[in-house]
N, C-alpha and C positions, 0 to 999 in steps of 0.2 A: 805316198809322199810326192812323187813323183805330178800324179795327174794334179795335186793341190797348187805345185809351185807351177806347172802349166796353167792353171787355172788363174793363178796370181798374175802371172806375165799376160795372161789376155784378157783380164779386167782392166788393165794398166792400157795396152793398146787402144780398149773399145771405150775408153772415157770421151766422151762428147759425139760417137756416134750412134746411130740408130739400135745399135746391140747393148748400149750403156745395160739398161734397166735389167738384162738377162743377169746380170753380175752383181744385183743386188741379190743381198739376204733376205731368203722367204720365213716371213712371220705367221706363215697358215700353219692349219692344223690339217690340209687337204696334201693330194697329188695329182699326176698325171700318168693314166695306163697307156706307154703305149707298146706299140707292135707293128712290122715291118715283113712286108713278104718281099723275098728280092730274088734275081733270078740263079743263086746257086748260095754257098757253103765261105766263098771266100772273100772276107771281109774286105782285100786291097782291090778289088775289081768288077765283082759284081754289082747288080743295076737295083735300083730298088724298084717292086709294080706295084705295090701297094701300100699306105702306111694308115696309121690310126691314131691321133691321142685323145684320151678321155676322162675329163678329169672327174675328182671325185672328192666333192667336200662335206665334212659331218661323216654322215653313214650313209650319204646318197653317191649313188653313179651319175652324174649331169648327162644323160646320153642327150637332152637337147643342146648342150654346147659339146658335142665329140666330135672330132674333124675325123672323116673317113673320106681316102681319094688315091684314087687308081692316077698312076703316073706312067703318062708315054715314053715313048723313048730309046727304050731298051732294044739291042737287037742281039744279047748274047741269051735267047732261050736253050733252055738246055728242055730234053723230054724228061731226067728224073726229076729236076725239079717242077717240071709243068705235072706233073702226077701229085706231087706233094701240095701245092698250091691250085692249081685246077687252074690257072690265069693264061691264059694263050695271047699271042701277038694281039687279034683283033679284041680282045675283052680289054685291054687296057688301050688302042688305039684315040681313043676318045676322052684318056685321061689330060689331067691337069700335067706342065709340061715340068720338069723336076724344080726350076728357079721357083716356080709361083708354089709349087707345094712347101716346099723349105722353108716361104716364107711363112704361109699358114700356119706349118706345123709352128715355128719359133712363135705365131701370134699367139698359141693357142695352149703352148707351154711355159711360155713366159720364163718365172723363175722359181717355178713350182718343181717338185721335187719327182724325179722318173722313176715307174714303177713297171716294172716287169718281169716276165718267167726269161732265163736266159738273157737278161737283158745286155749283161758283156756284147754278145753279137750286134745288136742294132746300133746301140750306141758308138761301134767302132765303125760299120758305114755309116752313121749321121754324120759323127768325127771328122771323118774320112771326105764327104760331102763338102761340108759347114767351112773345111779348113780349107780347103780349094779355091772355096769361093769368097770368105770371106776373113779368114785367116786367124780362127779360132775355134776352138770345140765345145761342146757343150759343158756349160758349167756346174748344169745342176748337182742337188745332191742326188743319187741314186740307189733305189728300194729293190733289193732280190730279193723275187716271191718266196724261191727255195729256201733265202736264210729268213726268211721270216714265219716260212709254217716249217723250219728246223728249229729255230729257236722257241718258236710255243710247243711242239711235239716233247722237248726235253725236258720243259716247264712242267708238264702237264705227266711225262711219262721218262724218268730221270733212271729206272733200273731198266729201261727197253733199251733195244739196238737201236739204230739209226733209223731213220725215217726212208720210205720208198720214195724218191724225190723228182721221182717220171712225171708228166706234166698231168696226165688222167688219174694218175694215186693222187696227186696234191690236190686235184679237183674234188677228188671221190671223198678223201679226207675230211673235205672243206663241205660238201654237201650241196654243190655247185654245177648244177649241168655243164657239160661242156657246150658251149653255144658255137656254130661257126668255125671247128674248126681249120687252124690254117689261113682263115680266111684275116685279116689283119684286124680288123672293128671287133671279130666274134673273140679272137685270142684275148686282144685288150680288154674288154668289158670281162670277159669271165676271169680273168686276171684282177682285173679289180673288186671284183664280186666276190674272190677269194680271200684277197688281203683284208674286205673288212671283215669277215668271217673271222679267219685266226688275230685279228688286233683288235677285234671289239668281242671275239668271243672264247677265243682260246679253241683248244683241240681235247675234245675228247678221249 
């Protein structure tokens, strides 16, 4: 309830500028996977180095329209998370600078609807981002991988326990290499490779 009447109140704001069109209602039948590597765990501070979105319309992955882009910037590297991501200062040195990625990425999500494994976390540093600067958060609606190979698992399998909901069972489930992981384009794309599996084929 909450994020809707936020999302009301910055429709209202962004009427006649450059953000209007995000605040329209999406009439597709597609999405957008995406995915964020940043440099730690906590949504109010940490930097984002990498991000990805990919849309996907019908039962295709468009990876020739997927924006993938290393953002400079950052100077709070930590070592656990540079193990986790493999992204060190100089591999994102050469990145796109955070303002012009922001804007990509909004080019490239429009008002399509966001799909991800955990996608709570990103969406709170987009949020978190978008609001700083521009003094709204993302409107879209938003697709969790997890309740959606939870919700076909129960369909499909109604006397089981719950589903193993780790992000390599829901891959393994789905029949979907892991591509990339960690890496932000490989998370997103096999995220989305996933979702049309359990929404166009159900679970086994």
């Amino acid at each position: 309830m909450m994020r809707w009447l936020r999302r009301l109140a910055d429709r209202r704001r962004q009427r006649g500028t450059p953000f209007e069109a995000l605040f329209e209602r999406w009439r597709g039948s597609g999405c957008v996977a995406v995915d964020l590597e940043t440099t730690g765990l906590d949504t109010k501070r940490d930097s984002v180095l990498s991000l990805a979105a990919v849309p996907v319309e019908g039962q295709v992955v468009q990876l020739s329209r997927a924006l993938s882009l290393t953002v400079r910037g950052a100077t709070d590297f930590r070592l656990e998370s540079m193990r986790h991501h493999r992204l060190r200062p100089q591999d994102v040195a050469g990145g796109a600078e955070l303002d012009a990625a922001l804007e990509r990425f909004l080019a490239t999500v429009g008002n399509r609807p966001i799909l991800g494994y955990a996608i709570a976390f990103d969406l709170a540093i987009l949020d978190r981002l978008l609001e700083a600067r521009h003094g709204f958060r993302l409107p879209n609606r938003v697709i969790e991988l997890r309740d959606v190979y939870r919700d076909a698992w129960r369909l499909a399998h109604p006397d089981h326990a719950e589903p193993d909901l780790r992000y390599e069972s829901i891959m393994a489930a789905a029949g979907v290499p892991v591509l990339g992981r960690h890496t932000a384009l490989g998370d997103a794309v096999t995220t989305a490779l996933a979702w049309l599996r359990f929404t166009h084929g159900g679970v086994r």
